[in-house]
C-alpha positions in Angstrom: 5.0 -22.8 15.9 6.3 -23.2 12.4 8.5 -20.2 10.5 5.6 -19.5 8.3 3.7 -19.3 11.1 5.6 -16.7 13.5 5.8 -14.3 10.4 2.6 -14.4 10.0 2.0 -13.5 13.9 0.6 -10.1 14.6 3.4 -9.1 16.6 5.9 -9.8 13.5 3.6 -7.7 11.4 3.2 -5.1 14.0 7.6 -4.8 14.0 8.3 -5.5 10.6 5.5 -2.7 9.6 7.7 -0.3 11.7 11.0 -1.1 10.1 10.2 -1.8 7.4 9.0 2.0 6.9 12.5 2.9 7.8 15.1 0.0 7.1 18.0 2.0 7.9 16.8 3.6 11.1 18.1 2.2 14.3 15.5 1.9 17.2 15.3 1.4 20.5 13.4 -0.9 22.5 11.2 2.3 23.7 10.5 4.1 20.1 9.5 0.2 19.0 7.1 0.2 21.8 5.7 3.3 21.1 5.5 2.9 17.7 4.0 -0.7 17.3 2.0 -0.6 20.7 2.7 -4.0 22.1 3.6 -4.9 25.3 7.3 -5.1 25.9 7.1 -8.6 27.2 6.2 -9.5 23.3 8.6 -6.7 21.5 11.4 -8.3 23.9 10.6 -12.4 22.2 9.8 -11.0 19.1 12.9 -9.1 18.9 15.6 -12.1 19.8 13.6 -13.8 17.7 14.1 -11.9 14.2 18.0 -11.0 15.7 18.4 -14.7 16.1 17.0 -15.3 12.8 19.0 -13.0 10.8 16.0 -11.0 9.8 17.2 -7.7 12.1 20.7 -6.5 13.1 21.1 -5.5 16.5 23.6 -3.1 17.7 24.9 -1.0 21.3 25.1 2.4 20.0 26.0 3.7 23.5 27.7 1.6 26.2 25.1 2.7 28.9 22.0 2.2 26.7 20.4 -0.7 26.0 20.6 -1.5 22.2 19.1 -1.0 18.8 17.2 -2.9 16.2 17.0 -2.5 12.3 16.5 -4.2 9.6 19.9 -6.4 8.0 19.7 -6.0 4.1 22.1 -8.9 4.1 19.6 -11.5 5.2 19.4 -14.0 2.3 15.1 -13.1 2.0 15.6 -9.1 2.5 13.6 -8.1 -0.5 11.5 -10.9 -0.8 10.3 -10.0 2.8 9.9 -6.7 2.4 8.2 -7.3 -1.1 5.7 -9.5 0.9 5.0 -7.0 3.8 4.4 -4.1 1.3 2.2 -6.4 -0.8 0.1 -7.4 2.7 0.2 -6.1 6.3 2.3 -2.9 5.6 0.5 -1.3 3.1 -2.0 -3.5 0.6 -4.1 -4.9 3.3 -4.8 -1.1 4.9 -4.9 1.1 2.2 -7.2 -1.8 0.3 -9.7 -1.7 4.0 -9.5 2.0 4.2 -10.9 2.2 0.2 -13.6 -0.2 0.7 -15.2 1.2 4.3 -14.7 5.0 3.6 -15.0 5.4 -0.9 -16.7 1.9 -1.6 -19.3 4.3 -3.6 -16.6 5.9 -5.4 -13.5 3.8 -6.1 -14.0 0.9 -8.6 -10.1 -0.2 -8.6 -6.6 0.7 -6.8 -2.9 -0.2 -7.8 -0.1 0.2 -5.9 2.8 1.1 -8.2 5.8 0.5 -5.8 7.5 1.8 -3.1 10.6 4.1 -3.9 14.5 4.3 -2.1 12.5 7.2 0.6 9.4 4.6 1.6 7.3 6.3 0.0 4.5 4.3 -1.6 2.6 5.6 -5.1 -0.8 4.9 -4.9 -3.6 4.9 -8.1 -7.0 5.1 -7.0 -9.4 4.9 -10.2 -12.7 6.3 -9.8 -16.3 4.9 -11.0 -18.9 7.3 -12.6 -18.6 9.2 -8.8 -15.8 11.2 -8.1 -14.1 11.1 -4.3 -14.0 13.9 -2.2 -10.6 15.3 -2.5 -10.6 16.5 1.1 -12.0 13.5 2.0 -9.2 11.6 0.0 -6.5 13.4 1.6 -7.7 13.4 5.1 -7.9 9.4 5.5 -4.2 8.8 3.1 -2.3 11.6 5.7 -4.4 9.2 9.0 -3.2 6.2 7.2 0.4 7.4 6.3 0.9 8.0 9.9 -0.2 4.5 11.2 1.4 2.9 8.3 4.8 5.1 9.0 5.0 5.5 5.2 4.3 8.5 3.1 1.2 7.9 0.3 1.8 9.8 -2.5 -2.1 9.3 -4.5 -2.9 9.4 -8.0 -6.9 9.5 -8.6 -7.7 8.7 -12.5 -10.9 8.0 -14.0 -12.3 4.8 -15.2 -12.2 6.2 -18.5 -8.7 7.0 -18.9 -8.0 3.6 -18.2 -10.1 2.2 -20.6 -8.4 4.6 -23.3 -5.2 5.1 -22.5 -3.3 7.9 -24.7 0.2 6.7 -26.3 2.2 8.7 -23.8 -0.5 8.7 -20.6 2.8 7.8 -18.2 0.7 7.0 -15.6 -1.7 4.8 -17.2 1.3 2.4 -18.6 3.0 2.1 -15.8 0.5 0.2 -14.5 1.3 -2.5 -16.6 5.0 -2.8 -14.9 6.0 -5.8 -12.8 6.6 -3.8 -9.6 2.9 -2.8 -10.3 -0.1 -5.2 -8.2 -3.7 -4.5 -7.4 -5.3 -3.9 -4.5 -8.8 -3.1 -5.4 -10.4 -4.7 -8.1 -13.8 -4.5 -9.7 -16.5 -5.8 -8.3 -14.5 -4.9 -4.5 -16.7 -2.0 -4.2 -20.5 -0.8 -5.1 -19.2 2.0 -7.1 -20.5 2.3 -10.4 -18.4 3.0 -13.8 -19.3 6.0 -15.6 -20.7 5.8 -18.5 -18.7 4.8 -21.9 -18.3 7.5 -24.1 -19.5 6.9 -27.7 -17.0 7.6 -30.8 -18.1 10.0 -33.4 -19.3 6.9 -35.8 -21.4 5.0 -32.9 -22.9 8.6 -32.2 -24.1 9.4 -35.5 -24.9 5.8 -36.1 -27.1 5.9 -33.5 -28.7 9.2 -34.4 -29.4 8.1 -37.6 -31.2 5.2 -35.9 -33.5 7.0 -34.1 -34.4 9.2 -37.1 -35.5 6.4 -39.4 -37.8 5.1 -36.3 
């Protein structure tokens, strides 16, 4: 199996998802196996094999206990790795599934803005000519913050005020930052856009039409 290949493995996914959400945590054995679910045959390989690779630090925080795993922020890849799980398994791949199977008739796109110092990732969901169900909204982001381990902090916009942005609509331009990628884009879902609003001169222009008919 090549490297590419074992970090793409879903038992790499499944630990890196969990420390990832809380690089300076140290956990045991047990809370890994609790948290990621898999057998501890496969947390046991998998561990020596990120330790041995540099990827997590390893330390005996008790002499009687077995030890503790976290992430090492001086592995030469640190952010690029975490960049890619938070881009993919971590968070873009979920939040993007959970958007399409449970507000496909709503949401037209999603951003994700970043993740911050605390793991919390900022989320814009931008809404078609329907409007999600706030409850609804809140209910699946709290189900998937848990399984994700990471807190979703959700922005929902409308279409429109992406489509004219005021000059100091923070929100709007910070989608256009670096940190900022896509997760949902349109076409993704069968939501529809609302409709465009006319300006003052297209509406009168088109009033005027109709009169002359």
């Amino acid at each position: 199996m090549s490297a590419a290949d074992f970090l793409l493995s879903p038992a790499v996914q499944k630990l890196m998802q969990v420390v990832y959400a809380a690089p300076d945590q140290w956990l045991s054995s047990k809370e890994l196996t609790q948290r990621t679910k898999l057998a501890p045959d496969v947390l046991a390989s998998t561990l020596e094999h990120l330790v041995r690779s540099g990827i997590l630090a390893s330390q005996t925080l008790q002499a009687d206990q077995p030890p503790a795993f976290k992430t090492d922020p001086s592995f030469v890849f640190y952010r690029e790795l975490r960049s890619i799980a938070l881009k993919s398994f971590a968070a873009a791949e979920p939040i993007r599934a959970m958007l399409r199977a449970k507000f496909k008739d709503s949401v037209v796109r999603a951003f994700i803005l970043g993740e911050d110092d605390n793991n919390v990732v900022e989320l814009v969901v931008v809404h078609g000519a329907v409007t999600p169900d706030e409850a609804a909204m809140t209910a699946a982001c709290t189900k998937l913050s848990k399984s994700l381990h990471r807190h979703l902090q959700v922005h929902v916009v409308s279409a429109n005020r992406l489509s004219a942005p005021a000059r100091h609509d923070a929100l709007v331009h910070r989608l256009a930052a670096a940190s900022t990628f896509e997760i949902v884009a349109p076409g993704d879902t069968k939501a529809r856009l609302p409709a465009e609003r006319l300006g003052l001169l297209q509406s009168a222009k088109k009033k005027l039409a109709a009169l002359s008919r």
